[in-house]
Each structure stands twice: as structure tokens, then as C-alpha cells.
N, C-alpha and C positions, 0 to 999 in steps of 0.2 A: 504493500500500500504506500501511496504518495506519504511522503511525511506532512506531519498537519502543519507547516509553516508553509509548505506548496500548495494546501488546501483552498480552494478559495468555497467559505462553507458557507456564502451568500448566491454562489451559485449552484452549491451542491442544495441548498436547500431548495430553490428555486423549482430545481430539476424535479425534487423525491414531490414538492406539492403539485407538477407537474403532472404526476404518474411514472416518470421512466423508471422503465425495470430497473436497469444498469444502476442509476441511482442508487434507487430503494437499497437494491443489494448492497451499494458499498457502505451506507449510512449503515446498514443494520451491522455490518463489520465492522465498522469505526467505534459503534457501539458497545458490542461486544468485546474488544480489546481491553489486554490489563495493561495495555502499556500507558503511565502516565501519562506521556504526550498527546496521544490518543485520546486519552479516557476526560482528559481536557476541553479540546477540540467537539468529542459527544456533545460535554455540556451544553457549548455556545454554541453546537448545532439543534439539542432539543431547543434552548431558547427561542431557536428561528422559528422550530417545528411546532411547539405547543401551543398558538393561537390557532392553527389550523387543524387540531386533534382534537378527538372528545366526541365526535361526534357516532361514533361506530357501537354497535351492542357488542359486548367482550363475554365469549362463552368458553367456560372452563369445562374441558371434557376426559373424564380419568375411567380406570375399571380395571381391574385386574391382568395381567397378561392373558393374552386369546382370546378377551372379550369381544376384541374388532373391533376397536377402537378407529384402527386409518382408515380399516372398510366405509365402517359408517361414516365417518368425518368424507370418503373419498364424494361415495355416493349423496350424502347430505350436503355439500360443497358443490355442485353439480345440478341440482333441484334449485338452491340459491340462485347459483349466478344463471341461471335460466329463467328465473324472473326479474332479472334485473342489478342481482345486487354485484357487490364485489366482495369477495372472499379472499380473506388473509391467513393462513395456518401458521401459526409457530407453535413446531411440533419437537417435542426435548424430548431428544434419543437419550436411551440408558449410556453412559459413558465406559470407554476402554478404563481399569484401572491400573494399566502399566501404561498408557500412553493418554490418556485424558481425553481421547479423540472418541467422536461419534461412530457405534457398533452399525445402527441399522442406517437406509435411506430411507427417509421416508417420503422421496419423489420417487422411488422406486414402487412403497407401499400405497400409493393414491398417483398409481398411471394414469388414471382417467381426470382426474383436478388438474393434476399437474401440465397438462397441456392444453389447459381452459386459458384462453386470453386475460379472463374475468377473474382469476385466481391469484392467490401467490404462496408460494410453499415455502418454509424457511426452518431447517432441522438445525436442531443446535444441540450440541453435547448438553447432557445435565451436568458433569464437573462435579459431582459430591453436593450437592445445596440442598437444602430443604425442600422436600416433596417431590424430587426432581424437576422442577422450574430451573431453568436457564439462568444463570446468572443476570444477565439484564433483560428478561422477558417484557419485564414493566416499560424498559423504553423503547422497546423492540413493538410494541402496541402502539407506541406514541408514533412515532415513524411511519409505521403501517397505516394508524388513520389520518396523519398528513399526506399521505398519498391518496387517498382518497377511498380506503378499503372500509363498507359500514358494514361488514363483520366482520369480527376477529373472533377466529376459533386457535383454546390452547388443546395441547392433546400433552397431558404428561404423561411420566412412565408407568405409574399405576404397580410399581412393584415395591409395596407396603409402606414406602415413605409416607412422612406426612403428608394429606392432600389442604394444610389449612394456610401455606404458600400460594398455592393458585386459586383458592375461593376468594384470597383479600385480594386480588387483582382481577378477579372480573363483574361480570354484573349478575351470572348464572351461573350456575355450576351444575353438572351434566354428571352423571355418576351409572355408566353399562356394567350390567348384573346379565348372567349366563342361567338359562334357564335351570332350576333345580337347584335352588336357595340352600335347603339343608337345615340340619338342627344351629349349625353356628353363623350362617346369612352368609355361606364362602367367603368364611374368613373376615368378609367386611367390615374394619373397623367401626363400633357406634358411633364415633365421632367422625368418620366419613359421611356416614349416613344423615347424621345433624345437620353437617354444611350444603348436603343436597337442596336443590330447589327441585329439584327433578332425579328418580330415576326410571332407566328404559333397560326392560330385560330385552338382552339380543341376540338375535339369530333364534326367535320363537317362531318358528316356522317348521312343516313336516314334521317329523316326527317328535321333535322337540315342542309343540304345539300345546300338548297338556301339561308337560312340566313347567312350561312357562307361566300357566293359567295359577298352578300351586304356588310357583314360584311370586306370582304379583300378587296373592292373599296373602302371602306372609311374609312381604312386604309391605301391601298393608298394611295390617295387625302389626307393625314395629312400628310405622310412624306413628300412627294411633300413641301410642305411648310415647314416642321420641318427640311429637310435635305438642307443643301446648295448648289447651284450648284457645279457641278466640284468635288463634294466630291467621295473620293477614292475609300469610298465603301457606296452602297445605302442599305440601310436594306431591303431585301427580306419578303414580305407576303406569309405565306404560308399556306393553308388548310392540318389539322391532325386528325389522331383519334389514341389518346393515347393507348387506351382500344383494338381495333382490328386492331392496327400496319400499320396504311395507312398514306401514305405520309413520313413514320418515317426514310426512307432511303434517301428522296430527301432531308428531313430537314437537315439531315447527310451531305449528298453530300453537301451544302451550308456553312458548318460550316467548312470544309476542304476545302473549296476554298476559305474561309477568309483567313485561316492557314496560304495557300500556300502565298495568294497574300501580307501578315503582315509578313509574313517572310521574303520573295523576298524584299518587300520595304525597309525593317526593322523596320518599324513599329511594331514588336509582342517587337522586343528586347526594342525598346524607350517607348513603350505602360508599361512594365514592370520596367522598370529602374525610371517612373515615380511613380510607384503605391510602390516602394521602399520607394521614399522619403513621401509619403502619411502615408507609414505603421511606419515609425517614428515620424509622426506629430500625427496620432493617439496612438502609443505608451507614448507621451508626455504627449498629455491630459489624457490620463487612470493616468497615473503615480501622475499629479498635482491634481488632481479630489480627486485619494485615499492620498496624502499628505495634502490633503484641511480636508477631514473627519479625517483623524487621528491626526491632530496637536492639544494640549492640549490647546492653545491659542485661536483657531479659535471653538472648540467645547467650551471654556466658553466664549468667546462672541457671537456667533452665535445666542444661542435663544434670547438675548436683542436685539440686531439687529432686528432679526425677528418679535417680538414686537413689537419693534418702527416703523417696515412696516407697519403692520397688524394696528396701533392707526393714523397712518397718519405723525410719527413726525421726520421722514428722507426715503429719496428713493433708491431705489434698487442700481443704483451707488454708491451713497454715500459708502451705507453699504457694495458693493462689494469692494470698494477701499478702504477701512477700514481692510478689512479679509484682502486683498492684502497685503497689511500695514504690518502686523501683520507678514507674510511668508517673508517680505525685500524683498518683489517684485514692 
């Protein structure tokens, strides 16, 4: 990449509210770089981008491995930009962990999006984060809807990470359940299921037909108890099949009647202004985290600390309130 002193990021912005592909891509690189030079240049390019974002509905889509998650996202990607809209994916591949690099394609997993003109697909390593969300997913939205994209679909990894990373960054959260729930909801965390707005059991078709039927009564009978009375909105169960496009319109229709009804209330504006102050508590921690690894004090006491864990001869407080120490914190 150009270095950002050759940048000229009044034009690169210029370009991304434009729509050019080329653009988009490079912003969303620029983005995601840890190089400080970089990660600079981002800023003063969201500045440019942020009066022209905001406008797009942000749908958070998770569910276990095999659930068909890219299926659905391919085929319900497809339905959209057929009526019109513009569809953004930023889709966080499970990460290599000897090489930190992205395992799956997922322009390979959604052949049929990916070569929609109306579309834009963007795989990005999860890197260890929280819930596996993308390191800068948050501004990689921002970007996407200054280019003009009025949906953004995330698809995380859904392999047991927290999913309460991409519920505060969007406006809906999507949550594919496989037909034949079980005595434990497969595995599904309760607190998955909380942050639901929405779940869709998938690939309830053929012969998976009836189990799907059991499968969305008791999912019912669990929100029934997980939701509280009187609440504003009850998460809707719904039967899909990713793969041969059924049910992928009423799922639609549900997710625009949040819209309307989070809009109306004002809830979508408070729901957002919240996840604002969120996305500067985790900008915090990132910031202290790499100020804790880079400090010259805290990497030569570190390993003695760590020592004296590992032999029994101080405890983990101790020794964090000592690094603490160390930063005049």
C-alpha cells in the first residue's frame, strides 16, 4: 500500500462515496492495518466518511459451524439486491493460528453474491478478538455505508466465542439453529439466545421438515422464559432453507418490521448511541492491552512475575497490580 503521506485521503474519500470498488477495497485495508501510520490516516479518512454513513440497517448473522450461515447470507444477498438494494458482507473467517491469516474464502462460499454488481464481499481474519468480529469490523460498516451499501450483513465465526461483540455493532442480530434443538438447544449459549432479535432454524426442508417443526416449539418455550413480559419486541422462530431460498422472504419481512417498529420508538437511534459509547470502551482496552505489551518496563518485569506465578511465590493480583504500578495506573 501507498504510504499515507502519498495518500491523498480527500480523494480517496471522494472515490469510496462514489461507489468505486477499487476504492472501497483499499479504505477497508487502510482500515484494517496495525501499522500506526496507517491506523492514523483511517482516522482522518472515517472523518471524511462519517457524515455520509448511518444510513444502512446492520444485520448481525452467527450459528454454529454447518449451520449455513454463507449459504443463507449467499442466497438472502441475492433476493436483496434484486429489489433494489445494495448488499455489503463483512464476513470474519476463523483465523490461521501459526500464521494469523484467513482459513476459509468466503467469495468462494457465496459464488452467486459475489459476482452480483449490487454486492460487496469482504473476508477478514478474526485475529483472536472477541466473538470473532474483525478487529475493525465497526469501521469497516462505516466505509461500506459511505459507499452507498443500505445493508450490511456480518456473518461471524459462530465457533463458541462470545457472540455479545457483534450484537453491540449492529441493529439485529440473526442467530441459525439446525433443525433438532435437543435437550441442551445444541449447545447454544443462553446468553446467545438473549441477544437474539431473531432466530431461523435452517435447512428445515425434506426430510429435516419435522425436526425442524420440534425444533421451533422449543425454541419457543425458551424464549417464553428468556424474554420478559411486556417486552417491545419478542424474537420471532422461524423455519428456512438457506440452500433452496424458503422462508428467506418472511425472514426479510421480520427484520423490517423491527426496523420500522426501532425506528418509530426510537429505539434503533438509543440502541446505536449506546453501542457508540461501547465502541470507545473497547477502543480503550485495545489501546491499554497494546500499551501493556509495548512498554519497556512491563516486558522486563513480566517474565519474573510470571515465574513467581508458575513457582507459587505471588498471585495473579498481586503481579497485575504491580504491571499496573509500573504504567502510574
Amino acid at each position: 500500500m501507498t504510504r499515507p503521506e502519498k495518500l491523498d485521503l480527500d480523494d480517496l474519500a471522494s472515490r469510496v462515496i462514489a461507489g468505486e470498488r477499487a476504492a472501497l477495497g483499499r479504505a477497508i485495508t487502510l482500515v484494517e492495518s496495525r501499522r500506526p501510520d496507517h491506523e492514523r490516516a483511517a482516522q482522518e479518512l472515517l472523518l471524511k466518511l462519517l457524515p455520509h454513513s448511518g444510513k444502512a440497517y446492520r444485520v448481525g448473522i452467527t450459528g454454529v459451524p454447518g449451520v449455513g450461515k454463507s449459504t443463507t447470507i449467499d442466497t438472502l444477498g441475492r433476493n436483496l439486491t434484486a429489489r433494489g438494494h445494495k448488499v455489503a458482507v463483512l464476513a470474519v473467517d476463523p483465523s490461521s493460528q501459526r500464521t494469523g491469516g484467513s482459513i476459509l474464502g468466503d467469495k468462494t462460499r457465496m459464488a452467486g453474491l459475489a459476482m452480483d454488481p449490487n454486492a460487496f464481499i469482504r473476508p477478514s481474519p478474526a485475529a483472536g478478538t472477541l466473538g470473532g468480529v474483525a478487529r475493525r469490523t465497526r469501521e469497516s460498516m462505516v466505509v461500506c455505508e459511505a459507499a452507498g451499501f443500505d445493508v450490511v450483513l456480518v456473518e461471524t465465526v459462530g465457533i463458541g466465542q462470545s457472540e455479545t461483540a457483534v450484537a453491540d455493532m449492529v441493529d439485529f442480530f440473526l442467530v441459525l439453529l439446525l433443525p433438532g434443538a435437543g435437550d441442551d438447544l445444541q449447545g447454544i449459549k443462553k446468553g446467545v439466545i438473549e441477544l437474539a432479535d431473531m432466530l431461523a432454524v435452517n435447512k428445515a426442508d425434506g426430510d429435516n421438515a419435522a425436526r425442524a417443526r420440534r425444533a421451533i416449539s422449543d425454541y419457543r418455550a425458551a424464549l417464553q422464559i428468556l424474554v420478559p413480559p411486556g417486552a417491545a419486541w419478542t424474537p420471532p422462530v422461524l423455519a428456512i432453507s438457506g440452500l433452496n431460498n424458503i422462508g428467506l422472504d418472511e425472514m426479510w419481512a421480520e427484520v423490517e418490521r423491527h426496523r420500522a417498529l426501532s425506528e418509530k420508538s426510537g429505539a434503533l437511534g438509543a440502541r446505536r448511541n449506546e453501542q457508540q459509547i461501547k465502541w470507545l470502551w473497547s477502543m480503550l482496552e485495545e489501546g491499554m492491552i497494546q500499551r501493556l505489551k509495548s512498554d519497556p518496563r512491563v516486558k522486563a518485569r513480566l517474565p519474573v512475575l510470571e515465574a513467581d506465578l508458575r513457582q507459587g511465590r505471588t498471585t495473579a493480583t498481586l503481579a497485575a497490580t504491580e504491571i499496573l504500578k509500573l504504567l502510574g495506573i
